[in-house]
C-alpha positions as CSV (number, residue, x, y, z in Angstrom):
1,X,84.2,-95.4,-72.5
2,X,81.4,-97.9,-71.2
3,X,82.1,-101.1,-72.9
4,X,85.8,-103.0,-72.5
5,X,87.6,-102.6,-75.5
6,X,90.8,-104.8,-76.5
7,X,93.9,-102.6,-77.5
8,X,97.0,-103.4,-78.7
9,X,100.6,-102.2,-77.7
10,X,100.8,-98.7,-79.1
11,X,97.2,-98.2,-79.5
12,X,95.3,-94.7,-78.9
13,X,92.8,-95.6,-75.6
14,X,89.2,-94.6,-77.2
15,X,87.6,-91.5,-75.4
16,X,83.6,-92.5,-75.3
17,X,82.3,-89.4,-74.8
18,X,82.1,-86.0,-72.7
19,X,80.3,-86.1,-69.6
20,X,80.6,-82.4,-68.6
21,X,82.3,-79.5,-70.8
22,X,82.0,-76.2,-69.3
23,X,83.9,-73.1,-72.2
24,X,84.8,-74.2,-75.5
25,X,89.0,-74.5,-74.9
26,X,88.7,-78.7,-74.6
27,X,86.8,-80.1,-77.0
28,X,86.3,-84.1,-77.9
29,X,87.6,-84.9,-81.7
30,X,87.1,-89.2,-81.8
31,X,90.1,-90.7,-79.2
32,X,91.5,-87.3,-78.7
33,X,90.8,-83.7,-76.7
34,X,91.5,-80.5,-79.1
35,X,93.0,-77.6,-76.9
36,X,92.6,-74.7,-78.6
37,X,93.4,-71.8,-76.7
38,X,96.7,-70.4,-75.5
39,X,97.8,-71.1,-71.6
40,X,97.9,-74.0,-69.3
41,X,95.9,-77.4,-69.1
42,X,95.5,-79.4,-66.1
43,X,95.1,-82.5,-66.5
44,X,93.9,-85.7,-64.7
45,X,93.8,-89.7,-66.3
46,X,92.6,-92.5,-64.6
47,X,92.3,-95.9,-66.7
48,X,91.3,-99.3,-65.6
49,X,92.9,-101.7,-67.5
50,X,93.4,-105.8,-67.7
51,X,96.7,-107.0,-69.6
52,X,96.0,-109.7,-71.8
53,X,99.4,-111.4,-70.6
54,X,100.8,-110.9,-67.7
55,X,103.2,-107.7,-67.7
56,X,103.4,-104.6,-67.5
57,X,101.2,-102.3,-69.1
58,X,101.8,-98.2,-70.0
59,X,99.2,-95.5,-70.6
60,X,100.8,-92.4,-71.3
61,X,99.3,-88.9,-72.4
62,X,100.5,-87.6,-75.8
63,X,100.2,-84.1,-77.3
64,X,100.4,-84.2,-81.3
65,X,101.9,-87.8,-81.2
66,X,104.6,-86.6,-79.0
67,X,104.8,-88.1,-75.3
68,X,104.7,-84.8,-72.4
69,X,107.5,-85.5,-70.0
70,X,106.5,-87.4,-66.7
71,X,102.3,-88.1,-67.4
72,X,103.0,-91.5,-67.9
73,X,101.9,-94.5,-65.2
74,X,103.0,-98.0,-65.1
75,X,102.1,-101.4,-63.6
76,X,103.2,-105.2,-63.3
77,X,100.1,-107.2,-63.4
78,X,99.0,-110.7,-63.8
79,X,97.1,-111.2,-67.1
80,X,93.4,-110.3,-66.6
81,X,94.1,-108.8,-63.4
82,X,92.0,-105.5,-63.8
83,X,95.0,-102.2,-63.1
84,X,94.3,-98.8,-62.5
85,X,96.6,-96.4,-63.6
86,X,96.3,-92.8,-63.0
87,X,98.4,-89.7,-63.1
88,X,98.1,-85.7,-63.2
89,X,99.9,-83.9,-65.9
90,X,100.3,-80.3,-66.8
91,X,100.1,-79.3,-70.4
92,X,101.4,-75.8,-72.2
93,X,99.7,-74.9,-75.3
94,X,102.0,-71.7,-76.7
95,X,100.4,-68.5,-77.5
96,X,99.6,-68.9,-82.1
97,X,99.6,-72.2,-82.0
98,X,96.4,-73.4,-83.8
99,X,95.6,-76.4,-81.4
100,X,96.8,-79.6,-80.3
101,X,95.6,-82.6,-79.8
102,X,95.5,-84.5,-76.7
103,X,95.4,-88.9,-76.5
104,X,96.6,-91.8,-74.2
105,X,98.4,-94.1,-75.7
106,X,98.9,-98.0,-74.4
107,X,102.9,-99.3,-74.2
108,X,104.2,-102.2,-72.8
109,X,101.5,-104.7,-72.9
110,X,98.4,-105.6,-74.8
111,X,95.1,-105.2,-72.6
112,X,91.5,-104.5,-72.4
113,X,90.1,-101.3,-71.2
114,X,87.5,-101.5,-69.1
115,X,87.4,-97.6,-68.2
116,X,88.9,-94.4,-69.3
117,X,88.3,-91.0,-67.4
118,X,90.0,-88.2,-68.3
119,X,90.1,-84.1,-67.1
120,X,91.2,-81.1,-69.0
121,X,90.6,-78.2,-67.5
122,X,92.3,-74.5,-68.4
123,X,93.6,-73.5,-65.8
């Protein structure tokens, strides 16, 4: 994501675009990253945000709507004040399942995104 982007509480964190794919199991699909084959995911998010009052602000990683236990990263900050919030997670996508998609999704506090990067990798 290149340009800062105002999102509400609740909102899905937009993606931009990939800067490196290597294999065909993570694929981009607008704010969120298709996993399609069976096995692990290892996963990395870093997002620079800036509330839009003063509070604190959530990014946590979904799969299919559905938070994943413990990739989640919080912060107090003063309204404006840019935040980075960043967090590994690992992600099992079961043996004939047809896919799953993966987003970030923005709790606690209204902000602007200034910067979103984030990994999958099979692992």
């Amino acid at each position: 994501m290149q340009t800062p982007t105002a999102i509400p509480v609740d909102g899905i964190l937009p993606l931009g675009s990939i800067i490196r794919r290597y294999g065909c199991d993570a694929n981009l699909n607008g704010n969120a990253v298709n996993i399609t084959n069976a096995g692990y995911y290892d996963v990395d998010v870093s997002v620079t945000v800036a509330p839009t009052a003063a509070g604190t602000v959530t990014v946590t990683l979904v799969k299919d709507g559905v938070p994943i236990p413990g990739a989640t990263a919080s912060a107090a900050a003063a309204a404006g004040a840019p935040t980075v919030l960043s967090f590994p997670a690992l992600v099992r996508q079961p043996c004939c399942a047809s896919g799953s998609a993966l987003s970030l999704v923005l709790t606690g506090a209204a902000a602007t995104v200034n910067n979103v990067a984030l990994r999958v990798q099979r692992i």
